[in-house]
C-alpha positions in Angstrom: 28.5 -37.0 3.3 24.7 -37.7 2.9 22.4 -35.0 0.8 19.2 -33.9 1.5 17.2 -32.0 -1.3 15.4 -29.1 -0.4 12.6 -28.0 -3.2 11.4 -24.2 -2.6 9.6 -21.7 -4.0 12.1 -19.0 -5.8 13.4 -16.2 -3.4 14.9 -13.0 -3.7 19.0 -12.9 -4.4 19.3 -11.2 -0.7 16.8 -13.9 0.9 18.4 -17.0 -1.0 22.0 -15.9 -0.2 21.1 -15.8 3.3 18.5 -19.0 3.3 22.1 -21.0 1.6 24.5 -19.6 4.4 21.7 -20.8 6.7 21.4 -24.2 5.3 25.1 -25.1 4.9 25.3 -24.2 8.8 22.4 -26.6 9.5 24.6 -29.0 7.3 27.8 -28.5 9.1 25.6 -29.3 12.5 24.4 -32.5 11.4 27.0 -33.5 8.7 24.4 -33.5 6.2 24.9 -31.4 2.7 22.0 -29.7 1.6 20.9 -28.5 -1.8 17.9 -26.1 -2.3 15.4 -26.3 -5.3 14.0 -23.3 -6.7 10.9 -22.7 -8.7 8.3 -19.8 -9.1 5.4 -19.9 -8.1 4.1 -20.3 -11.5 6.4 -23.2 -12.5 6.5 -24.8 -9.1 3.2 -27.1 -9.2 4.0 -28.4 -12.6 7.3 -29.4 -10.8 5.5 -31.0 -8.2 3.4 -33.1 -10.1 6.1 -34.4 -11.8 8.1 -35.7 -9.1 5.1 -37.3 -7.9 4.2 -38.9 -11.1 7.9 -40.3 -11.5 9.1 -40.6 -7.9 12.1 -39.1 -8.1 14.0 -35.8 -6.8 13.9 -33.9 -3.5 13.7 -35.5 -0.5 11.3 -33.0 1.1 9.3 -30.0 -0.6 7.5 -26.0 0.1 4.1 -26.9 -1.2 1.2 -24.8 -1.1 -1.6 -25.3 1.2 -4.1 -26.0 -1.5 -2.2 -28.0 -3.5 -1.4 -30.8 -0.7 -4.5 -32.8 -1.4 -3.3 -33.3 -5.3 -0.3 -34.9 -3.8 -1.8 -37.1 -1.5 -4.1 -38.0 -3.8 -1.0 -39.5 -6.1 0.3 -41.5 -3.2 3.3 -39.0 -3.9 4.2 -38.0 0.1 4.7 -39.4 3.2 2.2 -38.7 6.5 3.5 -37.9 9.4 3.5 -39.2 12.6 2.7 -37.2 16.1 5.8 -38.4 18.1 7.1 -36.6 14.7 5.2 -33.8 14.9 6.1 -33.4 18.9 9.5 -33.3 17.9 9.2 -30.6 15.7 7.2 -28.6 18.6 4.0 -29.8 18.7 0.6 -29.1 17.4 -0.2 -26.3 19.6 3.0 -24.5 19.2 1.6 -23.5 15.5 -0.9 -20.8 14.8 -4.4 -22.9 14.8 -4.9 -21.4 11.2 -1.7 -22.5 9.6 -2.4 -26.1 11.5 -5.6 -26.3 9.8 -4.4 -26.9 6.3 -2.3 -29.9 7.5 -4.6 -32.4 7.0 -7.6 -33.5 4.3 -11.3 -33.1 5.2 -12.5 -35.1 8.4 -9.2 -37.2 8.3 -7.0 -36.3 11.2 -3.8 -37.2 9.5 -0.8 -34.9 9.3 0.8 -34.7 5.6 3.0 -31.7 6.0 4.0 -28.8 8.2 3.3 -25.3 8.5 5.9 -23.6 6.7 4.6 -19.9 5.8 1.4 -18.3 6.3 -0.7 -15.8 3.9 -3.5 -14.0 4.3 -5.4 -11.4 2.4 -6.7 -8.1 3.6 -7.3 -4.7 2.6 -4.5 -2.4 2.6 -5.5 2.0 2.1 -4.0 4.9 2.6 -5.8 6.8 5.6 -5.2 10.2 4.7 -7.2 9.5 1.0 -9.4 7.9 2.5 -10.4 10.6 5.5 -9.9 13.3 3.1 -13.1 11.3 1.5 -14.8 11.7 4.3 -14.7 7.6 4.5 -14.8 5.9 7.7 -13.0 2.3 7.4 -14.6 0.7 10.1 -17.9 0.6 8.8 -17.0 1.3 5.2 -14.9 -1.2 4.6 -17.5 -3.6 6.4 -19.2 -5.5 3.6 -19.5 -5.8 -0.1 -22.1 -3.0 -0.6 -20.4 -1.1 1.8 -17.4 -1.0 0.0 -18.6 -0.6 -3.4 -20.0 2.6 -2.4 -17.0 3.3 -0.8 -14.7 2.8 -3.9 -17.0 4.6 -5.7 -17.2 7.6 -3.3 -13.1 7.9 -3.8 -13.2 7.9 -7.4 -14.0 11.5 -7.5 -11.4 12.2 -5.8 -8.5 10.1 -7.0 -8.4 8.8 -10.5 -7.7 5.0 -9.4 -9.4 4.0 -5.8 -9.3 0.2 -6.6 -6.9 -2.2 -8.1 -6.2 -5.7 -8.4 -3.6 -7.4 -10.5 -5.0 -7.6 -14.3 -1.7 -9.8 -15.2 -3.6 -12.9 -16.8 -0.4 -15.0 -15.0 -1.7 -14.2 -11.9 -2.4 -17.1 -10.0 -3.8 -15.3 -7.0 -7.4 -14.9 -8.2 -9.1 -17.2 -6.7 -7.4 -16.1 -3.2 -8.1 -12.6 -3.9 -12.0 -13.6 -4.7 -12.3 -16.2 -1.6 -13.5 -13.5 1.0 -16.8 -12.1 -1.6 -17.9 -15.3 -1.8 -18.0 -16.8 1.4 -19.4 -13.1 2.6 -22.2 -14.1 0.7 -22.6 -17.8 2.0 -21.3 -19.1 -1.3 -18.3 -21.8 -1.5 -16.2 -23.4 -4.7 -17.0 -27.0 -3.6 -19.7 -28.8 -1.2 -17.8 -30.3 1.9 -17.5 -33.4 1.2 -15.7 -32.2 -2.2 -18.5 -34.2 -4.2 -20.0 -31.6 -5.9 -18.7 -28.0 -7.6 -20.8 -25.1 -6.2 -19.1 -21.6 -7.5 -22.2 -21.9 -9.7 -24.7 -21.5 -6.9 -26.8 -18.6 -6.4 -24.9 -17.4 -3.3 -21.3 -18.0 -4.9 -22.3 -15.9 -8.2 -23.8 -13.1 -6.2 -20.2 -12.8 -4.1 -18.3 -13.1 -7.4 -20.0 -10.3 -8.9 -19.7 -8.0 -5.9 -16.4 -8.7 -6.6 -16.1 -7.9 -10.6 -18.5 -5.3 -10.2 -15.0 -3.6 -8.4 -13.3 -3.8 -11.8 -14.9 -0.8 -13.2 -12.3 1.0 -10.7 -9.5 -0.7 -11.7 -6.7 1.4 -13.8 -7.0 0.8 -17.9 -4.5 0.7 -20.2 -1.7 -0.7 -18.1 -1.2 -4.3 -17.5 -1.1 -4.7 -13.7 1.4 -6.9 -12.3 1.6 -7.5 -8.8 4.6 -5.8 -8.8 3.5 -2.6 -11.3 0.4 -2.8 -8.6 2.7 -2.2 -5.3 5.0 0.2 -7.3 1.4 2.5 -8.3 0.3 1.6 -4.8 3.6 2.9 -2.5 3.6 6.2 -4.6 -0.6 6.8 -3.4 -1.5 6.7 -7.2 -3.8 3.8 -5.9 -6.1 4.1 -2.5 -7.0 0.5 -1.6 -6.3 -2.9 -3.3 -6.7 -6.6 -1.8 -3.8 -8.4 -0.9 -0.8 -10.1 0.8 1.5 -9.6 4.0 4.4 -9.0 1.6 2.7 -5.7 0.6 4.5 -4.2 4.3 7.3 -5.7 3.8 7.8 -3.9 0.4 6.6 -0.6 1.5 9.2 -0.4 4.3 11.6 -1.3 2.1 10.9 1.8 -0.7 13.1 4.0 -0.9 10.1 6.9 -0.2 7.4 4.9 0.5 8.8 3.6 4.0 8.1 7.3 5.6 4.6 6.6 4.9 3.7 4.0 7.2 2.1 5.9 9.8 -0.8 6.8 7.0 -1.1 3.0 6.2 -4.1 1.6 7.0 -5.2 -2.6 7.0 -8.7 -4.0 7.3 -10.5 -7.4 6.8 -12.5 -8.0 3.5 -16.1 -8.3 3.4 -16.4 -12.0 4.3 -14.1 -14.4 6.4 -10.3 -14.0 5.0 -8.3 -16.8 3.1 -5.8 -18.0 4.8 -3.1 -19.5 2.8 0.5 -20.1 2.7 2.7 -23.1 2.2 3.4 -26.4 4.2 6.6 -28.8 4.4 6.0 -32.0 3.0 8.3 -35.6 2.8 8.4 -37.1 -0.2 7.2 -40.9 0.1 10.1 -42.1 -2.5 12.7 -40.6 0.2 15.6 -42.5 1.7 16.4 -39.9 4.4 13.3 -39.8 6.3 15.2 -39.1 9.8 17.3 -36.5 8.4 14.4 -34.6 6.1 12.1 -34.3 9.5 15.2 -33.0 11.2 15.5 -30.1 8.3 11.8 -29.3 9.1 12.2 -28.5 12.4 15.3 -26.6 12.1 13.3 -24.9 9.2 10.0 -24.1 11.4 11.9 -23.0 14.1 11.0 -19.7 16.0 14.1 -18.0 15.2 14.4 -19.3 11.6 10.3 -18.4 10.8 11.2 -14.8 12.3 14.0 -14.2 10.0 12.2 -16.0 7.2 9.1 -13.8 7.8 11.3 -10.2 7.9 12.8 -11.6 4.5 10.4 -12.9 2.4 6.8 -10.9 3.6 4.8 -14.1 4.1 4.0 -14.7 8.0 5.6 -17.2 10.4 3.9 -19.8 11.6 4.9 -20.5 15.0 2.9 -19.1 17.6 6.5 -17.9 19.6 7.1 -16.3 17.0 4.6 -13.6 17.1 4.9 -13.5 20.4 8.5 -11.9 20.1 8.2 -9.7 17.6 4.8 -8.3 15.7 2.3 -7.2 19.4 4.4 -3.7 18.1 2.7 -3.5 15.5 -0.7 -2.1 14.7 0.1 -3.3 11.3 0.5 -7.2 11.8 -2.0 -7.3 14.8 -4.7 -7.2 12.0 -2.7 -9.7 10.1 -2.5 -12.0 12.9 -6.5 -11.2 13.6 -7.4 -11.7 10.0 -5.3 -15.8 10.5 -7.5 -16.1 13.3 -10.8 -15.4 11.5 -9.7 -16.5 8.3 -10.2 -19.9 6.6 -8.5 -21.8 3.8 -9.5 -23.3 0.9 -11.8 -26.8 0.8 -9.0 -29.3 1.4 -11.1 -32.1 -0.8 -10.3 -33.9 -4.0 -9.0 -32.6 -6.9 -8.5 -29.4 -5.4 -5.7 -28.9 -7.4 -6.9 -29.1 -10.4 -10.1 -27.4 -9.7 -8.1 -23.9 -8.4 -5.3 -24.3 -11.5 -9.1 -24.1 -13.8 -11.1 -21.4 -11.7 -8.1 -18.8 -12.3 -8.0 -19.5 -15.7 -11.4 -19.0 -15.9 -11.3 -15.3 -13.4 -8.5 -14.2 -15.7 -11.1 -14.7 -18.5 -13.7 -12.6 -16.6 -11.3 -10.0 -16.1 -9.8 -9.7 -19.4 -13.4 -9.6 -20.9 -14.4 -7.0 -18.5 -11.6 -4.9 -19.0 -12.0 -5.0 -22.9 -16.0 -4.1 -22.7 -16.8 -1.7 -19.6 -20.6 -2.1 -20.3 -20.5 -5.9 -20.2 -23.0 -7.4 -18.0 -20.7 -8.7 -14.7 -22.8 -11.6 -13.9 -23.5 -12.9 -17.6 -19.8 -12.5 -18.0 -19.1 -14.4 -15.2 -21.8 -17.5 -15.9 -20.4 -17.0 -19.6 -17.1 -18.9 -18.6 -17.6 -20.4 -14.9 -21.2 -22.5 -16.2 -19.3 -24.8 -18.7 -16.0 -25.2 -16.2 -18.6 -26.3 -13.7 -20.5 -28.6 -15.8 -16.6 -30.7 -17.1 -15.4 -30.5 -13.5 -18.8 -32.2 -12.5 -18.1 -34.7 -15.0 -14.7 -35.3 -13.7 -15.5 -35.5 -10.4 -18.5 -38.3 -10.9 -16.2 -40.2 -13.5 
C-alpha cells in the first residue's frame, strides 16, 4: 500500500488523536496509508527549509502563509493547477482573505491551499471595561484612542494591557502588523524591492504600539499560555490576539461561564490575517494522491471540526455558513478576515519576518528592563541596522 506524508504543525494529544483516526479513515477510503509529521511552530520552518534544501521527506506540507514565498523562492513546491483547484472546490468556495495568500505578488499562480485562517483582534472583558466608564466602539478606535483608553483602566485594575513578553514568541510581528498599517506604514515596498519598517509612518505605528508596554505586567515572563491563564481569571482587561483565545476560554474550567462579559473588537488599523496553506512538495511521487488528501483535508466538514479543535478558523466559506452566524463572538472574527490583510507576499519574506521578531523581542526586552527608555530611540536602536543588512541583501 502506497504512503503519503503528511507534515503539520504540532497539535494537542485530544486534536492529534482525533486528526490520526481521521486520517487512517481517509486511508482505508482510498487505500493509501498516511503518516503525519509534527513540528511546533517554532521548529517547523527550520524543518521546512530543510526539506527544501535536500528534496526529500513529505509528500505535502501545513506551511504558513508568510513563509510560502521562501519556498517558492527555493524551487522547493509544486504550483497548482485550476482544474486542480476546481477539484478541491474552487476559488470562490474559500474565504477571499484566506485565498489571498495563495499566490506571490502580481503573479496569479496558485502554490498552496487554504488550510487554516488567523486573525488578530482585540479581546476585553465588558464589565472592566464599562465599569471604566470606557465605551469600546470609539475607544478602541485608533491608536491614540486606545492608549488613553489603557491608560484610563489602569487605575482601576493593576494590568489593563498585555502581550506575550516570552522572547520565543514568534507572533510579534503579527501582533504589531495592525499599528503600523493604521499609520500608513508597511515592512516592505510592493514590489518587495526595498525594506520600509524604517519609514517615518512605520516607526510612528511601532511606537504607538511599544508605547502600550508600559501597561504590560512586570516581573513575570508572559507566555502566550501564562497570558490566557491571567487573562480567563480577569487579572488582565484587554490584550491583542488570536481566534484560539475563545476556544480556550470555553474550555476553562471557570472561565467558560464568562462568555457573555467577553467582548472582541478590531485593532486600530486593518487586521492581519494569517494562517496556514497546503502545499505539494515538487520532489513528490504521489502528486494525484497528495491533491486528493487536500481536498479531503479542506473539506467543509473536516475545516469545522478542525476549527472547534484547534481555535484557528476554517477556511471554507460553507463552513461559516453552518456554524459561527450564532455567534456575536466569530461574526467579528469573520468581519475582521474580511477587512484584514496579510503580510507582503514578496521575496525573502521569510527571512525578513524570522529577523523583525528578533529584533521586537529586542525592543521589548529593553523596554521592560528600563521603563524610562525612550520608545522610539529604542526601536530605531535595533530596527536601523536590520534595515540597512536586509537592504544589502536584497540589492546583492
Amino acid at each position: 500500500m502506497p504512503t503519503i506524508e503528511l507534515l503539520t504543525a504540532a497539535f494537542e494529544p485530544d486534536t492529534n488523536a482525533w486528526l490520526q483516526q481521521t486520517l487512517s479513515q481517509f486511508g482505508l477510503m482510498n487505500r493509501i496509508k498516511t503518516e503525519n509529521i509534527q513540528y511546533s511552530w517554532e521548529q517547523i520552518w527550520r524543518e521546512l527549509v530543510n526539506i527544501g534544501i535536500y528534496r526529500r521527506g513529505p509528500d505535502l506540507a501545513e506551511v504558513g502563509t508568510s513563509w510560502m514565498e521562501s519556498l517558492v523562492e527555493m524551487n522547493a513546491i509544486r504550483p497548482i493547477a485550476k482544474k486542480e483547484i476546481d477539484a478541491i472546490g474552487g476559488t470562490a468556495s474559500f474565504v477571499p482573505s484566506a485565498w489571498k495568500s495563495t499566490s506571490i505578488g502580481d503573479d496569479h499562480q496558485v502554490w498552496g491551499i487554504p488550510f487554516r485562517a488567523d486573525v488578530r483582534v482585540i479581546f476585553y472583558w465588558k464589565d472592566i471595561v464599562e465599569k471604566a466608564g470606557i465605551i469600546p466602539e470609539s475607544d478602541f478606535s485608533s491608536a491614540e484612542a486606545l492608549h488613553r483608553t489603557i491608560k484610563t483602566l489602569k487605575s482601576s485594575i493593576h494590568y489593563p494591557w498585555a502581550t506575550s513578553t516570552d522572547i520565543g514568541n514568534h507572533n510579534p510581528v503579527y501582533d504589531v502588523a495592525s499599528w503600523v498599517w493604521a499609520r500608513g506604514g508597511d515592512f516592505t515596498s510592493i514590489d518587495g524591492k526595498s525594506i520600509t519598517f524604517t519609514c517615518p509612518e512605520a516607526i510612528a505605528g511601532l511606537t504607538d504600539f511599544f508605547s502600550l508596554r508600559q501597561f504590560v505586567p512586570s516581573g513575570v515572563t508572559l507566555t502566550n499560555a501564562k497570558l490566557l491563564e491571567m487573562f480567563a481569571r480577569q487579572e488582565i482587561a484587554a490584550f491583542i490576539g488570536g481566534p484560539w483565545t475563545l476556544t480556550h476560554l470555553q474550555n476553562h474550567p471557570t472561565a467558560h461561564a464568562l462568555m457573555p462579559l467577553l467582548g472582541i473588537t478590531l485593532p486600530p488599523g486593518p487586521p492581519f490575517v494569517g494562517g496556514s496553506v497546503l502545499v505539494v512538495w515538487d520532489h513528490s511521487r504521489m502528486v494525484k494522491e497528495a491533491l486528493e488528501l487536500v481536498r479531503f483535508l479542506c473539506a467543509p466538514d473536516f475545516q469545522t471540526q478542525l476549527s472547534s479543535r484547534t481555535g484557528l478558523l476554517p477556511v471554507r466559506i460553507e463552513s461559516w455558513a453552518e456554524t459561527m452566524p450564532q455567534s456575536q463572538h466569530y461574526q467579528v472574527l469573520n468581519n475582521a478576515l474580511s477587512l484584514g490583510r496579510p503580510m507582503p507576499m514578496v521575496r525573502l519574506w521569510g527571512m525578513i519576518e524570522e529577523k523583525l521578531t528578533i529584533a521586537f523581542n529586542q525592543v521589548q526586552t529593553t523596554l521592560d528592563e528600563n521603563p524610562g527608555a525612550d520608545v522610539e530611540k529604542t526601536i530605531r536602536l535595533y530596527l536601523t541596522p536590520l534595515a540597512d543588512r536586509l537592504t544589502n541583501i536584497m540589492s546583492g
